[in-house]
Steps between C-alpha positions, in 0.01 A plus 500: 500500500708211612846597711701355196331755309504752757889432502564509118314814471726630823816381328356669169487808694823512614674391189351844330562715821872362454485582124373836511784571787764344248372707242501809749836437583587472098369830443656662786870350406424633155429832612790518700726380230306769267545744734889435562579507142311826415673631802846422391405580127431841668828557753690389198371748275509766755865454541557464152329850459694633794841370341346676166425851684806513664739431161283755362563728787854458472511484143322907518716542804828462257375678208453754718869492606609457179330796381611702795811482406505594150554839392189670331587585151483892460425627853726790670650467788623715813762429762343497869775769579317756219178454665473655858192394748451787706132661584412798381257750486353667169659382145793351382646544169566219410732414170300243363125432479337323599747504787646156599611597874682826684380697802155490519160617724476316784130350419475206236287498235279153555657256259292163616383490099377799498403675122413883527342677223685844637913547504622439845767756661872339419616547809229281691501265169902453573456384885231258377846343252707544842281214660552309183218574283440492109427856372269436171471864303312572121457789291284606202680262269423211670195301356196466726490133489884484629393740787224282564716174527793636711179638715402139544814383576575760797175467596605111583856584622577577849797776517418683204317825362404648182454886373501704185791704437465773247853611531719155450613424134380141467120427441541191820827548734514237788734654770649294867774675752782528286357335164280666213379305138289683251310277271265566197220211602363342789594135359831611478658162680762705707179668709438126614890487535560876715156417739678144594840643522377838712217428706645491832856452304828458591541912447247572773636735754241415783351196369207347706340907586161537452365605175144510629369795749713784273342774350226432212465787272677809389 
């Protein structure tokens, strides 16, 4: 081969080495400018989702207010100075039932969604409404698929507890310190209304005590 050849074929060389480097190069800038835009197509949705959560969370955080502060249609009520808080020991005859607060024993009954098959003792039942628990109660009359919902739904909810009562007049009665509704049906819309308003409630005389490590059966 003659050194002009030699030389094309040298220059011929190069000339692809440089195009395959430029086309290297090509593919890298496009990759980068991929990767960029997925990037920012993924911060930006991010903080559009975080802007979303957090209206939502305020949105639920104000219709919880706003429910909080309306009355629930029907319940009773009792002023804080008709209910006392002392401990006691043995039974209290109490002049409602289920009771909705008074002196009480000094052990809790564990209200961290707890449903028990059995009736609980009042007086351990009240302390567990003391630390600001929802008092769920059913008799006889009460359908079995009701029971089984409002078992679900203490099940899920921390601060609350659930029993048969044979001796209360209404087939469900939802009771809180101070507070007491009596419904016919678990879809009743004011038991969604009384948990919001009364879990861990404004009426809570010790709110923030335990409702786990209490007793757990009669």
């Amino acid at each position: 081969m003659s050194r002009t050849s030699k030389k094309a074929a040298a220059q011929a060389r190069r000339a692809r080495i440089e195009e395959m480097r430029r086309a290297d190069q090509a593919r890298e800038r496009r990759n980068r400018i991929i990767t960029i835009t997925l990037s920012a197509v993924i911060v930006a949705g991010l903080v559009g989702w975080g802007g979303y959560a957090l209206n939502k969370a305020d949105e639920k955080d104000e219709q919880q207010a706003a429910v909080a502060k309306k009355p629930v249609r029907g319940e009773r009520t009792w002023a804080k100075k008709e209910l006392t808080q002392n401990h006691v020991e043995g039974t209290v005859d109490y002049p409602m039932d289920p009771p909705v607060g008074g002196d009480h024993h000094q052990a809790w009954m564990t209200c961290d969604g707890s449903v028990y098959t059995k009736p609980v003792p009042n007086e351990n039942a009240v302390h567990s409404l003391e630390h600001g628990a929802v008092w769920v109660t059913y008799n006889d009359k009460a359908a079995d698929a009701d029971v089984k919902t409002l078992g679900d739904k203490v099940s899920r909810t921390p601060y609350t507890l659930m029993s048969p009562n044979d001796d209360q007049s209404g087939p469900i009665m939802l009771s809180a310190w101070g507070r007491q509704l009596s419904v016919d049906k678990a879809s009743d819309p004011r038991v969604e209304q009384f948990f919001t308003k009364y879990v861990q409630g404004a009426q809570t005389p010790e709110p923030g005590a335990a409702c786990s490590g209490g007793l757990t059966g009669a």
